[in-house]
N, C-alpha and C positions, 0 to 999 in steps of 0.2 A: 362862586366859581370853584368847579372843583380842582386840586394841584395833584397832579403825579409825577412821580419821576424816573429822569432818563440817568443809569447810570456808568460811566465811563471810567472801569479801576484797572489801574498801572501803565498809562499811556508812557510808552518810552522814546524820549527824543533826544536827539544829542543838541546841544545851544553851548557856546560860546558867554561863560555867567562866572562872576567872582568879583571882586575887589585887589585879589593879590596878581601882581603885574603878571606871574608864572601859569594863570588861571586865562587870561586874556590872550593865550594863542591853540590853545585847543580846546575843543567842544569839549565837552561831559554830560553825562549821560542825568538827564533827569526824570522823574516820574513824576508822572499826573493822576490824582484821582480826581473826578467830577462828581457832582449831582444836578441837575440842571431841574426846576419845577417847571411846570405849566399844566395848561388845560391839554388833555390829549383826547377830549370829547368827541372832538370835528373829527379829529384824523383815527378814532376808532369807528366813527359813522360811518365816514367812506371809504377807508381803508387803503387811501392815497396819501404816497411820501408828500405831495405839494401842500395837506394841511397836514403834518406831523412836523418834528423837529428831526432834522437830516441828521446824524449823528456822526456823520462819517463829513460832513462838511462843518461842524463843531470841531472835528479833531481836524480836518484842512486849516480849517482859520488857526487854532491854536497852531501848528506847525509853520503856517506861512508866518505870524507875528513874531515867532522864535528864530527865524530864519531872517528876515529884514530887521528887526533891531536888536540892537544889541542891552541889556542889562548888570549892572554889578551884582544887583542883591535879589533872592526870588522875592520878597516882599512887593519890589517895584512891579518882579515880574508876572505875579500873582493880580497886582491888578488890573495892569494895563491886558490880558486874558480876560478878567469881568468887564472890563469896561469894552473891550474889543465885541464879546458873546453877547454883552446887553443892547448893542448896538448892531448886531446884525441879526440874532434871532428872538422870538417871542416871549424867551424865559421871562417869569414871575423873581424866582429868585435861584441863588445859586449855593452852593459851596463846593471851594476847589482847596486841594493840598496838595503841593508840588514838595517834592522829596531829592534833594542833593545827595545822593549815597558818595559814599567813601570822603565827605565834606572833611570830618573829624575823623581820624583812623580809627580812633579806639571806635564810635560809634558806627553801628550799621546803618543809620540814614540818620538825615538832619532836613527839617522841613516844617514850614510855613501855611497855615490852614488858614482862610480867609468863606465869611458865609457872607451873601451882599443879595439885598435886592434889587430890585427894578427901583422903587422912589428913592433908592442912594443915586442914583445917575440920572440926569435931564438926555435921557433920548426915548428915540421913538424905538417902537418894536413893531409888530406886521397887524 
């Protein structure tokens, strides 16, 4: 099976993310990059979003999941993001890295890269 991929760089969302009590009443602004694999065979055959990867409902599901729960650390929230995308779309496998900017002042981002397949998770896909 062939893999291609769908790529999604510096999604920007604000979430409500930290450990320090002062981090837990206002959002901050974090950044997403994605790679999402799969077969894009079917949906370059017929050239319908219904056999393609909707990319724009990849970045819904990421925004609703940041929006309904809350996290302290992006590690948690980098995977419950895989585990949410492996379970509602087709991907083969992924890699995401979500970026905290202004985390550490002296640094310009601070961020967590995580690559994960489909056989790390027991779910189904389409």
């Amino acid at each position: 099976m062939p893999l291609d991929t769908i790529l999604i760089d510096q999604l920007e969302l604000f979430t409500v993310i930290g450990v320090h009590a002062w981090e837990q009443h206002m959002p901050r602004r974090i950044v997403i990059d994605l790679e999402l694999d799969a077969d894009f065979s079917e949906a370059a055959a017929s050239d319908r979003l219904r056999d393609a990867i909707d990319y724009k409902a990849v970045c819904d599901e990421i925004e609703t999941l940041i929006q309904t729960q809350r996290f302290q650390l992006i590690e948690a929230l980098a995977e419950a993001i895989a585990r949410r995308l492996f379970t509602k779309f087709p991907i083969a496998a992924l890699r995401l890295r979500i970026g905290k900017p202004g985390a550490i002042p002296s640094a310009r981002d601070v961020a967590v890269k995580i690559a994960r397949q489909r056989a790390d998770y027991a779910v189904c896909g389409r």
